[in-house]
C-alpha positions as CSV (number, residue, x, y, z in Angstrom):
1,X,-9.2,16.7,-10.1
2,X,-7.5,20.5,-10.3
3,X,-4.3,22.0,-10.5
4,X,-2.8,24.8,-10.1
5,X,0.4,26.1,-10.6
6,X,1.9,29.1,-8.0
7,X,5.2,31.0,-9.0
8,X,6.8,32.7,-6.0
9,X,10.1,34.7,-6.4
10,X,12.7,33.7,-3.9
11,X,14.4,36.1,-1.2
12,X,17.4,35.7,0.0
13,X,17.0,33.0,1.8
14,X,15.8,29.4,-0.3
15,X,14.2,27.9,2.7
16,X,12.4,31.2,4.0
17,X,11.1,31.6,0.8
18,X,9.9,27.5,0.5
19,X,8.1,27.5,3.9
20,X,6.3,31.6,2.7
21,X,5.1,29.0,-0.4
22,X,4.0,25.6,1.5
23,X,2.1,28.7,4.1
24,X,0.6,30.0,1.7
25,X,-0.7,26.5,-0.1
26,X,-2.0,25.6,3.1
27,X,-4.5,28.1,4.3
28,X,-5.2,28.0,0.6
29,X,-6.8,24.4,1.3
30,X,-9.3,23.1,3.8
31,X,-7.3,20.9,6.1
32,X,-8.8,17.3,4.8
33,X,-7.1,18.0,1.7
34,X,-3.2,16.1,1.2
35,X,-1.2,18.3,-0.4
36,X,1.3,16.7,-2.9
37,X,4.6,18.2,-4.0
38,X,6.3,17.0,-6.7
39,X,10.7,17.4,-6.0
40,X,12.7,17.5,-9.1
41,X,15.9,16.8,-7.6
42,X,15.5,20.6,-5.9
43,X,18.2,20.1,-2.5
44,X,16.3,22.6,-0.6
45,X,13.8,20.2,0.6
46,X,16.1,18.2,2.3
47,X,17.2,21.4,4.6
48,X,16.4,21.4,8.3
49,X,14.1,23.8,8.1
50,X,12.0,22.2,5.6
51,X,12.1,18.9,6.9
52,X,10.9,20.5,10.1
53,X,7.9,22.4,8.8
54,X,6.2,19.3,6.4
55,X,7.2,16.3,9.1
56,X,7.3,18.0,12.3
57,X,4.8,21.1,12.2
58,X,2.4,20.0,9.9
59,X,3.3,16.5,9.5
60,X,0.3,14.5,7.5
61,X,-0.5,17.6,5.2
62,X,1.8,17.6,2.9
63,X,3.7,14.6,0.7
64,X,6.4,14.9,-1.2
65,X,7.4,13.2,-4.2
66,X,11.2,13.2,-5.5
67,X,11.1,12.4,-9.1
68,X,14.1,10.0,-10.0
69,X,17.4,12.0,-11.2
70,X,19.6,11.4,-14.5
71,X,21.7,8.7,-12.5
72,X,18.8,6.5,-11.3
73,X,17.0,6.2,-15.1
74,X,20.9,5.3,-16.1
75,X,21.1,2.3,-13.5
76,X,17.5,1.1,-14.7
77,X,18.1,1.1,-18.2
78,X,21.5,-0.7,-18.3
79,X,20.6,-3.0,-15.6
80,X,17.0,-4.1,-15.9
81,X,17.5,-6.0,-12.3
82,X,17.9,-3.1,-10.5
83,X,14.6,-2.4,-8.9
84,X,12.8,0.9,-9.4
85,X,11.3,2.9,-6.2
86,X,10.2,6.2,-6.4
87,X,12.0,8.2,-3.3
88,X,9.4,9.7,-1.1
């Protein structure tokens, strides 16, 4: 297992800048490879543009993982019977 960490400065535009960055990851990879992408609460994932490019373009390559925000760990730890899902 590997990882690596790319820093990218954003343009003007959030979402130009985004898909430049999920282009460049992947011709970076050979095409077998899933490529996972973990979300801290960052809203430009759920743009148009974005959803377009990972589940319309190149839908199956990557996968994104939206870690839970402040609000959801809240709602777990004061009511254990509220059931915990990860968003995808």
């Amino acid at each position: 297992m590997t990882a690596e960490i790319f820093v990218s400065e954003p343009n003007s535009n959030i979402q130009a800048s985004c898909i430049q960055l999920l282009e460049m990851l992947d011709s970076r990879y050979p095409e077998s490879y899933t490529i996972r992408i973990i979300d801290d609460d960052c809203r430009v994932f759920e743009s148009p543009e974005i959803q377009l490019y990972i589940w319309g373009k190149r839908k199956g390559r990557f996968e994104v993982y939206r870690l839970p925000t402040d609000g959801e760990y809240t709602k777990r730890l004061v009511n254990r019977d509220v059931p915990f899902t990860p968003k995808r």
